[in-house]
C-alpha positions in Angstrom: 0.0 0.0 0.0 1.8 3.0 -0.9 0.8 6.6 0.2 1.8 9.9 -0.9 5.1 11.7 1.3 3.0 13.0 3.3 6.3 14.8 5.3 4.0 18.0 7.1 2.5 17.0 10.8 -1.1 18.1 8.7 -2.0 18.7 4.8 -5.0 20.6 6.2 -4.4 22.7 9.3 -7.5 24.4 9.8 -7.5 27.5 12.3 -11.0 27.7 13.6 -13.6 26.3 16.2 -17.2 25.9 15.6 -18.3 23.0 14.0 -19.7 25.5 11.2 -16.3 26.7 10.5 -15.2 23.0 10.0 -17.2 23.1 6.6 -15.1 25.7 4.9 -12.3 23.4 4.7 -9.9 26.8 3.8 -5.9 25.9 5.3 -5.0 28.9 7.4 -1.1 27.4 7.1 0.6 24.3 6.2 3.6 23.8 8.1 6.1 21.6 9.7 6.2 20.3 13.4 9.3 22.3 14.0 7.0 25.3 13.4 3.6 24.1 14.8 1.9 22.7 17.9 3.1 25.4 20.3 0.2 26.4 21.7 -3.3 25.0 23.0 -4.7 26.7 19.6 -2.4 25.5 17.4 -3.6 21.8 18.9 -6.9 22.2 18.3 -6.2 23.6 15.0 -4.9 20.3 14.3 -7.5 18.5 15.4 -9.8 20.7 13.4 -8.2 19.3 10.7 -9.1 15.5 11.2 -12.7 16.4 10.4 -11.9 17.1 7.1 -12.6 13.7 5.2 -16.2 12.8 7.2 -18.1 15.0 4.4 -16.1 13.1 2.2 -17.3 9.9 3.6 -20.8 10.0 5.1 -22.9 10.8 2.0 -25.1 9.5 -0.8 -22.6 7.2 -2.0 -22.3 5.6 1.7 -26.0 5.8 2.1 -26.6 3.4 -1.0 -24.1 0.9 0.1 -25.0 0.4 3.5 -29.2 1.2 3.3 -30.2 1.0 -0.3 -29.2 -2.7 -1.2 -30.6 -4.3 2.4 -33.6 -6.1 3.5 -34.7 -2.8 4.0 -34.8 -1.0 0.4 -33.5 -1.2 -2.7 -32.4 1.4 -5.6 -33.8 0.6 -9.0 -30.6 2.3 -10.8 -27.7 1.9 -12.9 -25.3 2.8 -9.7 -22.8 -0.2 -9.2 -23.6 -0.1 -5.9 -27.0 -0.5 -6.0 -26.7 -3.6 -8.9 -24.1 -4.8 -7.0 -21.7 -4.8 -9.8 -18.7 -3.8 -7.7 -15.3 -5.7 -8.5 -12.0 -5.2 -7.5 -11.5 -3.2 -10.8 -14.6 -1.3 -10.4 -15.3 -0.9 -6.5 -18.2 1.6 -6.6 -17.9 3.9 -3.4 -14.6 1.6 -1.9 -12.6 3.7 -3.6 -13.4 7.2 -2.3 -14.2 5.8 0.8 -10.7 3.7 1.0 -8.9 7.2 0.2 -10.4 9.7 2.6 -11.2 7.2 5.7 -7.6 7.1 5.0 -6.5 10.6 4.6 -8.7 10.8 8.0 -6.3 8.3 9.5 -3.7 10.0 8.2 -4.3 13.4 9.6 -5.1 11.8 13.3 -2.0 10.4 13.3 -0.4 13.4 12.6 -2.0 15.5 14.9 -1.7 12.5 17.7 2.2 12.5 16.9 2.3 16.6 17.1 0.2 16.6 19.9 3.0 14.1 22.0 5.6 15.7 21.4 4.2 19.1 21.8 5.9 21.7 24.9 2.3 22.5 25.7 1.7 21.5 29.5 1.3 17.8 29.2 -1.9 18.5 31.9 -3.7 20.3 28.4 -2.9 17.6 26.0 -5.4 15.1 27.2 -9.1 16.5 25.5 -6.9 17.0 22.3 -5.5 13.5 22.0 -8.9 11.9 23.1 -10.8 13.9 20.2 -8.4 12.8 17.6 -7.7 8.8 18.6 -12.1 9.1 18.6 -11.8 10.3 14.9 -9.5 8.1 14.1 -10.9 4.9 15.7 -14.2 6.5 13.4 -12.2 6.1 10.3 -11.0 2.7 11.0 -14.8 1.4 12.2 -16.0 2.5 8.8 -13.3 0.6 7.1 -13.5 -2.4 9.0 -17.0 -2.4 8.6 -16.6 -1.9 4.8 -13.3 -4.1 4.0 -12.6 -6.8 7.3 -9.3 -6.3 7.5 -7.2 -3.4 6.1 -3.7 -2.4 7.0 -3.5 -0.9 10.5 -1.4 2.3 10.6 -1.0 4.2 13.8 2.0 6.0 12.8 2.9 9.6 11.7 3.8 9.4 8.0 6.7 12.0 8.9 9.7 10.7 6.7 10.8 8.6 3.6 11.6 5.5 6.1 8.3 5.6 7.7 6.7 5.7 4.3 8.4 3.1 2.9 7.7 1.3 6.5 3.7 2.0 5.6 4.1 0.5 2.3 4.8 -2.8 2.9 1.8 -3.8 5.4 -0.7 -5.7 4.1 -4.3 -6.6 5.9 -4.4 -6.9 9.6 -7.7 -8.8 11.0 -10.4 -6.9 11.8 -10.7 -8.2 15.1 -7.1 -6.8 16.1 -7.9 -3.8 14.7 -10.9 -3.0 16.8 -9.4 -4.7 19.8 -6.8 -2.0 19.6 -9.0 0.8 19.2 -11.2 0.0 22.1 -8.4 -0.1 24.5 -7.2 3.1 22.5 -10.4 4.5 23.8 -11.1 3.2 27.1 -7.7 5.2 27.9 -8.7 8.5 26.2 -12.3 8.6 27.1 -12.1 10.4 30.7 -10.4 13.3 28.7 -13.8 14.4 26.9 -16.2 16.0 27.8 -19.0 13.5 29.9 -21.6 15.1 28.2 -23.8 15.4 24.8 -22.4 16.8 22.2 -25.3 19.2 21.8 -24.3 20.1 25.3 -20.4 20.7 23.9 -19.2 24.0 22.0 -19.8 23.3 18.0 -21.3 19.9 18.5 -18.1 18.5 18.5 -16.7 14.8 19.4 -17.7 14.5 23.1 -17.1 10.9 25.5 -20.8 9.1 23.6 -19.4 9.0 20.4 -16.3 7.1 22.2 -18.7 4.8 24.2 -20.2 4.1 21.3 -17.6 3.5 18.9 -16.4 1.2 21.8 -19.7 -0.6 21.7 -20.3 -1.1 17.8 -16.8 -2.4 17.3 -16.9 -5.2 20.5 -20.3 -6.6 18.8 -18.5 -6.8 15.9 -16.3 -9.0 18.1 -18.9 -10.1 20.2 -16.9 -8.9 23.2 -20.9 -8.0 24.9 -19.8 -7.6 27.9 -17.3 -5.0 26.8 -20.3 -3.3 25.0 -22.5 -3.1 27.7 -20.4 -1.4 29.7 -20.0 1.3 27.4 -23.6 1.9 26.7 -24.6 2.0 30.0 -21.9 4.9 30.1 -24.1 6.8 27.3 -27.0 5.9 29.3 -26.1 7.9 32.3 -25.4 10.8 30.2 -28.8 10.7 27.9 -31.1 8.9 30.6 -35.1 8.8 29.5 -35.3 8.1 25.9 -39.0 9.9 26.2 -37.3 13.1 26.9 -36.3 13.1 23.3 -38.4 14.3 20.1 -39.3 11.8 17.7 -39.6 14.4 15.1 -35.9 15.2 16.4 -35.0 12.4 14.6 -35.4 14.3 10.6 -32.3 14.8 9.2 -33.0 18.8 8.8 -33.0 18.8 12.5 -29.7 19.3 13.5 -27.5 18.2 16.4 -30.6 17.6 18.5 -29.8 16.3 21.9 -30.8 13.0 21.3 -28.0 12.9 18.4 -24.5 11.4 19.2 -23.0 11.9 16.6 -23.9 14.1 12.8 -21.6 14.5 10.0 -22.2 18.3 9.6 -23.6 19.7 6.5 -24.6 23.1 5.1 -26.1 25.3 2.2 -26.8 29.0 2.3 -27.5 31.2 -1.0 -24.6 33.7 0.6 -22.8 31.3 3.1 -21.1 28.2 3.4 -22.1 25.3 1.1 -21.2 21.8 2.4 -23.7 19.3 1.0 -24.6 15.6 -0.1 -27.4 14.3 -2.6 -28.9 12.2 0.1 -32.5 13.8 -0.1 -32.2 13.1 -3.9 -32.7 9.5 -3.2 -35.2 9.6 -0.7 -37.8 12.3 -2.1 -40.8 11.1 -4.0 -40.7 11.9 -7.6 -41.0 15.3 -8.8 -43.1 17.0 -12.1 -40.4 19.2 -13.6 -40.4 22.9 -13.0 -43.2 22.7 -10.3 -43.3 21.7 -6.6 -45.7 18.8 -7.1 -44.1 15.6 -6.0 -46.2 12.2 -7.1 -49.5 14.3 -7.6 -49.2 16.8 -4.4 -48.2 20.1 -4.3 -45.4 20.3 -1.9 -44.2 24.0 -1.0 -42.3 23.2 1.7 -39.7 21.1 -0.7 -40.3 24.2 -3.3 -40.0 23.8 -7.3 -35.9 23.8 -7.4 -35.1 20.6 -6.3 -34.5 17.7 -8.7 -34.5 14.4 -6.9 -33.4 11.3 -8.4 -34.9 7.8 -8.8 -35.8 7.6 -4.9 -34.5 4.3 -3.0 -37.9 2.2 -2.8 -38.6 0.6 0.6 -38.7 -3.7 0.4 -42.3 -5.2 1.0 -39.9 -7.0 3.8 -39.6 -3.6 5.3 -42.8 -2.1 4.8 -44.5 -5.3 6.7 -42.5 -4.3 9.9 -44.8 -1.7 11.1 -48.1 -1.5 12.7 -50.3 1.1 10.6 -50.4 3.3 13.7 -46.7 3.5 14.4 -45.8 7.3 14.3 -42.0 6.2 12.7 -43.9 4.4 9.7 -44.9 8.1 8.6 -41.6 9.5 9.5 -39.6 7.1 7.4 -42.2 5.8 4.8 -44.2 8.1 2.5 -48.4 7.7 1.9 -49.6 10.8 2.3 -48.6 14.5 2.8 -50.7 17.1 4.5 -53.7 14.3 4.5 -53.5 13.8 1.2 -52.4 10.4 -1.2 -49.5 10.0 -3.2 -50.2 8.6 -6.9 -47.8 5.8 -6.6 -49.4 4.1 -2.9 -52.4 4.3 -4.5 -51.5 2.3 -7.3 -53.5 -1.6 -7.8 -56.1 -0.7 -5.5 -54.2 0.8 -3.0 -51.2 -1.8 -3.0 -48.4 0.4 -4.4 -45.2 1.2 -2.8 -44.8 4.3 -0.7 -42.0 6.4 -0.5 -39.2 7.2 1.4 -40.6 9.4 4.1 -39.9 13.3 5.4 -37.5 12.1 7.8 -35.1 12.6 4.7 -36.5 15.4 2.7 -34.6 18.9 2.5 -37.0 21.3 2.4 -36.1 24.3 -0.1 -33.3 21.9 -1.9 -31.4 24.4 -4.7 -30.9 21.4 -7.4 -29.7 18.8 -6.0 -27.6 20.2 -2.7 -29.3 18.7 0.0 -27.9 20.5 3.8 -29.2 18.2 6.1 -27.0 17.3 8.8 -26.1 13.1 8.0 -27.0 11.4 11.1 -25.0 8.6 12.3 -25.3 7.5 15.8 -28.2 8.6 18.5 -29.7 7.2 21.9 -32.2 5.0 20.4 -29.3 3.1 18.6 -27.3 2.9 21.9 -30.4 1.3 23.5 -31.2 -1.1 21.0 -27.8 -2.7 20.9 -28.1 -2.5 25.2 -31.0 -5.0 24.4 -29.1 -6.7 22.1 -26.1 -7.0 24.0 -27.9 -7.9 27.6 -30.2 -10.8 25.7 -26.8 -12.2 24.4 -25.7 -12.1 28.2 -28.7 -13.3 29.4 -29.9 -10.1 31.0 -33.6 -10.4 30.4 -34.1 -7.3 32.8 -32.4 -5.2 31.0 -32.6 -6.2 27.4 -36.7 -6.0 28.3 -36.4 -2.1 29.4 -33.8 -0.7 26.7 -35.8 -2.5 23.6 -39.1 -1.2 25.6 -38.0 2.6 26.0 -37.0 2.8 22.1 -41.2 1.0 21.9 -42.5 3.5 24.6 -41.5 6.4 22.8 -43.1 5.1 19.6 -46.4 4.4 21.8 -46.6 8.1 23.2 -46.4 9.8 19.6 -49.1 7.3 17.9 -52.0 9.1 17.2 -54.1 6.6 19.0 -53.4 4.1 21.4 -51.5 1.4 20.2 -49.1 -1.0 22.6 -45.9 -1.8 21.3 -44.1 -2.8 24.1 -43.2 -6.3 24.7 -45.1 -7.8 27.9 -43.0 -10.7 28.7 -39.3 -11.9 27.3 -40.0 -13.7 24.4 -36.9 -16.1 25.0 -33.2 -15.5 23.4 -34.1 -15.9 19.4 -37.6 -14.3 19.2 -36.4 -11.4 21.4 -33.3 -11.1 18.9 -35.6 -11.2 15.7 -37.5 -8.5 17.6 -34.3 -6.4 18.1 -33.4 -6.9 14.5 -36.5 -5.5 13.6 -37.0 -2.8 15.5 -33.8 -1.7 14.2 -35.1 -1.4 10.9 -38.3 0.5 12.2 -36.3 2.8 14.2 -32.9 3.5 12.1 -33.7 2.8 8.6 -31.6 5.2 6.8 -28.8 6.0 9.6 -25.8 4.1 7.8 -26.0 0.9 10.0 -28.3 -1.7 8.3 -25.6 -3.7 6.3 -23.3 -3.6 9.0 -25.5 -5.1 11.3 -26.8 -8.0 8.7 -22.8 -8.7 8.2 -22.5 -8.6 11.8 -25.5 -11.2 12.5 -24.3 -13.4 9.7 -27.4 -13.0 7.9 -26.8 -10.8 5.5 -26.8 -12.9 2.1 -29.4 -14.7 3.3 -31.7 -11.7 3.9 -30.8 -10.1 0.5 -31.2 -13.4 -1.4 -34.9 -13.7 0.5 -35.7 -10.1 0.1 -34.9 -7.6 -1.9 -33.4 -10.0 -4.8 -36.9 -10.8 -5.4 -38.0 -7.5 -6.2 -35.1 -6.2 -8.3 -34.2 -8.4 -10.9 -30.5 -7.1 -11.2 -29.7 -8.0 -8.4 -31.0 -11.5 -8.4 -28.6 -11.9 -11.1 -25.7 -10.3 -9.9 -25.5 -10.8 -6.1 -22.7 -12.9 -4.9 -22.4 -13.8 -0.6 -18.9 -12.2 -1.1 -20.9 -8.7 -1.6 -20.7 -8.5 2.5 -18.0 -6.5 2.3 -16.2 -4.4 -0.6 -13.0 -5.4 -2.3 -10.0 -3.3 -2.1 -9.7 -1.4 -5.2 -7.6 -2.5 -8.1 -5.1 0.4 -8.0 -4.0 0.1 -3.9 -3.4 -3.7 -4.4 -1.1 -3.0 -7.4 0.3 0.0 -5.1 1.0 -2.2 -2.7 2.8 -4.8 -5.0 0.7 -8.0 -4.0 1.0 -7.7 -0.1 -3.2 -6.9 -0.4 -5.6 -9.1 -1.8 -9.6 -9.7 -3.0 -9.0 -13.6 -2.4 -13.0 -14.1 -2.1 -13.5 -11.8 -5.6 -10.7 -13.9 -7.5 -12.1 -17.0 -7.4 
């Protein structure tokens, strides 16, 4: 694997705070470590900098992989992704996100290494290191999650030996990988702030997003006990789930307290414009030059936008919800404003909704959707608490975390429904149930083929599911599709020491 000299502590030193100002993405200076990393500012200018690649990761692209070709949905389009025509020599979004979850790694290493060997009082350093191992342990869940193993590089890219050092590692196991990063974590953690991030200047990286990050990558080992213990850390921060809007959860409400963690976006007409094409997927289709969407005059998403072939839900999906579940209207699409959509409508009634408002931009300028991207919230951290304590054996407490994420759900219906399991259901039908509510709950928060992987059904579930409905992929799906291959161009960088063995054959 071969990387650019990268001989500066940072390509992208960004001085600013804010989490607005992270958008801009204008270098103040680019500069070496004998002329940097004097000052408290000039660390957290550094760390500014390790922000830098998340818009460049958590988008539309992301959002296909990982929630349009699932159980859940499916994307009737020529995307590779969604046809699942990726290859080693054509990996769809692997490549970009190979490159920046790597420049991401890149940076934090960088700004860790800087941050070291800083003069700064050593009594300072600890909130700066914390919020750069948490970024980087981000990068490396992501591709983990995406790849299984990659190669696992902690070091600062500083000279021609280290670089040639880099360049000859090939995969490490996933496993080792996240087993590093979690005790990474567990030692940086007490250094940020014990708090919600809405709750933190600029929304920026605060202890949940490292409880959680600790959490989604022991599952993946199945280290539960390890997870629950940092869960019921992001517990005691967020406490009553009911506290907490469900209409908080659309993405054009931003860094909501409920929220753990948001990939920051933006669009202004005289400001700062920082956006994905997320909403172009999920908005119902559109009558050019108008604001009527699927029959229905929608002002509130205005006559500028032009959404794309919209990411259908899966009749596997659609079955999960009661009629009177509040989320079912958040996330799925019959009506608007008491009125039918055309396509629902369709074959007496049988038709397939849309994606729901959860996702819409309202006043979308073409298609620059600036919705916030969220990625991690309480309801997530609760659900894997139930998933994690019924693995344990922990009826108790995988009964109450599943049943707050249900109670919520119960006091927004618009008439009385009961969600809420009465009685442990025993170890498999209470894991189906978590599986599912996962899918009511998070649809469309860049988790769904992670978790499949992770439960080992994920081929399964596609073949069963939404394989029936799109004949592409029918033809074209292959098991291997559980994670991507590592592009064509970093295996011949890295002169055979990486490999697609599973895509070869």
């Amino acid at each position: 694997m071969k990387f650019k000299a990268i001989f500066s502590i940072l390509t992208c030193l960004v001085l600013f705070s804010g989490c607005s100002k992270f958008l801009e993405e204008k270098p103040a200076s680019f500069v070496g470590s004998d002329g940097f990393f004097k000052t408290p500012e000039q660390l957290q200018a550094s760390v500014n900098g390790v922000y830098i690649p998340l818009t460049s990761i958590v988008n539309q692209n992301l959002m296909i992989a990982v929630e349009g070709v699932t159980d859940l949905a499916f994307l009737n389009s020529s995307s590779v992704d969604a046809k699942m025509e990726i290859s080693p020599a054509n990996p769809g979004m692997g490549d970009d996100l190979w490159r920046n979850a790597y420049r991401g790694v890149l940076y934090a290493n960088a700004s860790i290494a800087g941050i070291k060997a800083s003069p700064v009082e050593e009594s300072l350093k600890g909130p700066y290191l914390a919020e750069a191992a948490t970024l980087r342990a981000f990068y490396y869940y992501y591709l983990t999650s995406v790849f299984n193993g990659v190669p696992f590089i902690t070091v600062n890219v500083n000279s021609v030996e280290v670089l040639d050092q880099v360049n000859q590692f090939g995969r490490t196991d996933a496993k080792i990988i996240r087993d590093s990063l979690i005790m990474d974590l567990q030692q940086h953690v007490e250094h940020l702030p014990q708090q919600r991030p809405s709750d933190v200047k600029g929304n920026r990286v605060s202890a949940p997003l490292a409880y959680m990050l600790i959490a989604k990558m022991a599952m993946w080992n199945k280290e539960y006990a390890v997870a629950k213990d940092a869960l019921l850390k992001i517990k005691e921060i967020y406490g009553d789930l009911s506290q907490y809007p469900l209409e908080d959860t659309y993405f054009r409400n931003k860094n909501k307290p409920e929220s753990i963690f948001e990939v920051q976006y933006a669009w202004s007409t005289t400001g700062i414009k920082k956006t994905t094409q997320v909403a172009c997927f999920f908005t119902p289709a559109k009558k050019a030059g108008t604001s009527t969407y699927d029959g229905i005059e929608i002002l509130e998403l205005g006559a500028q936008a032009n959404p794309f072939n919209s990411i259908t839900p899966s009749d596997n999906f659609i079955a999960m919800y009661d009629v009177y579940d509040p989320r079912r209207e958040i996330i799925l699409a019959y009506t608007y404003d008491g009125k039918n959509f055309s396509r629902p409508m369709a074959n007496n009634g049988t038709g397939k909704p849309w994606m729901g408002p959860k996702f819409w931009c309202p006043g979308m300028q073409n298609l620059s959707d600036g919705n916030n991207q969220k990625v991690f919230r309480y309801a997530d951290a609760l659900l894997m608490l139930a998933e994690v304590a019924n693995e344990l054996g922990d009826a108790d407490l995988a009964m109450s975390s599943i049943n707050a994420v249900k109670k919520r759900a119960e006091e927004h219906a618009i008439i009385t429904r009961e969600f809420q399991l009465k009685s442990y259901p025993g170890k498999a039908a209470f894991f189906k149930e978590v599986q599912d509510e996962r899918g009511r709950e998070l649809m469309g928060e860049y988790h769904r083929k992670f978790d499949l992987v992770r439960w080992g059904n994920y081929a399964d579930l596609i073949q069963s599911t939404i394989a029936e409905e799109f004949a592409d992929l029918k033809t074209n799906f292959r098991p291997y599709h559980r994670y991507y291959p590592i592009p064509d161009i970093e295996v011949v960088k890295s002169e055979g020491r990486l490999s697609n063995p599973e895509y070869n054959q």
